[in-house]
Phi, psi and omega in degrees: 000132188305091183325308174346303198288295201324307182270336160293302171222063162282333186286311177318320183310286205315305195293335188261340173297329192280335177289302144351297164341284163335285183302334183278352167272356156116018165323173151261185202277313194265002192276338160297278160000246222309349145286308151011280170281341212251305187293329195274317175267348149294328144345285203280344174272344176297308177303306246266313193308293194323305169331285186305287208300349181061044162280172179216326199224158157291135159283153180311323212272296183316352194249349174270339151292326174284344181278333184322307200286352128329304172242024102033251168306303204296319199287328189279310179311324179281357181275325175281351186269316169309338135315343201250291201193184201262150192250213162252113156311307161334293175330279165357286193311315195288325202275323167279356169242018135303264177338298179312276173005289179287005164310311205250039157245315193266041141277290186312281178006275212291004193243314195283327172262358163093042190227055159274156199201158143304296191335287183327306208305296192284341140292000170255148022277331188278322171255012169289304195316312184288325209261348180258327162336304174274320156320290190305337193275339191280277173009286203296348181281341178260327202255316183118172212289340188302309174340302201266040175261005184262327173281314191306297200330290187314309180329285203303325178285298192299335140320320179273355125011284147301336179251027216198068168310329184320313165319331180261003169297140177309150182244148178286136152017111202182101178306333181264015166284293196305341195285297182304310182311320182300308172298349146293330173300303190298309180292018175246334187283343184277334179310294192313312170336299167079020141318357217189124167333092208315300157338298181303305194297325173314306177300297198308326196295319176287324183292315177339284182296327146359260187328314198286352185284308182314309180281314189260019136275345167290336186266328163323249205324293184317308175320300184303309210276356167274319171311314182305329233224354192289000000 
């Protein structure tokens, strides 16, 4: 086996031991599926990422991202196991601000060991992107179907992509970018808690999208007008 291969799938391996748990713990068969499914194709876009980037391994500050996208995975099976029948929210919950939490390490990791990459960079925004997805998609059965424009967003700008090349230019830097990206995770994960009122969780949870409607129309626009003007 190919060193390339080794750390994608040791991380499935790991992500499918851990679904095993689950399941001996009385997951259900299809909420297992679908974590499954969820370690085989990241497995396979980690490899594929390796590839392009002319990587041969993971780096330390990614490997603190793949354990994030460890849980992940285990949070998108209890969301799909929450269709079926009730799942322990505590867990859920814990398990997804735990993933938020290491959001703000491997970043440093990779800064700190000199091994920040575009790779690095976009698997950690793809696995904010997937955990705010499925959170919303959890969300939205209490908050309602709006909810889930907020797990949507990012998805929906990379679809205009394609019919847009413009859209696909790198964007600068931006701290109130960063803010806002972060504060969707945390209100969906207190949505999820379900700690906070309803009325109340309703407001923050719409300003939330507010802000995001707000950033990535500001980035939309710097885009067209750098393009107009390239």
């Amino acid at each position: 086996m190919t060193s390339i291969w080794t750390g994608p799938v040791a991380w499935a391996a790991t992500q499918t031991a851990l679904l095993a748990a689950l399941m001996a713990a009385g997951l259900g068969v299809v909420a297992g599926v679908a974590g499954t499914t969820y370690a085989v194709v990241v497995a396979g876009l980690l490899i594929v990422g390796l590839r392009r980037s002319g990587r041969a391994a993971l780096g330390p500050a990614d490997h603190v991202t793949e354990a994030r996208t460890l849980l992940v995975g285990l949070v998108t099976a209890l969301i799909v196991e929450s269709f079926t029948g009730p799942v322990s929210v505590p867990l859920l919950v814990s398990m997804a601000a735990v993933a938020l939490a290491l959001d703000a390490v491997d970043g440093r990791v990779a800064r700190r060991t000199g091994t920040a990459s575009s790779f690095g960079a976009r698997f950690d925004i793809e696995a904010d992107s997937f955990l705010a997805l499925v959170l919303a998609v959890y969300v939205a059965g209490t908050l309602g179907p709006w909810v889930l424009a907020i797990g949507l967003m990012r998805y929906l700008f990379l679809a205009a992509g394609y019919a847009m090349p413009w859209l696909n230019a790198p964007l600068p830097v931006n701290r109130l970018r960063k803010l806002i990206g972060a504060m969707q995770g945390i209100v969906l994960v207190v949505a999820a808690a379900g700690i906070v009122p309803t009325p109340v969780m309703l407001a923050i949870t719409a300003f939330s999208l507010a802000a995001q409607l707000f950033s990535f129309g500001r980035d939309v626009i710097w885009l067209r007008r750098t393009a107009l003007h390239a």
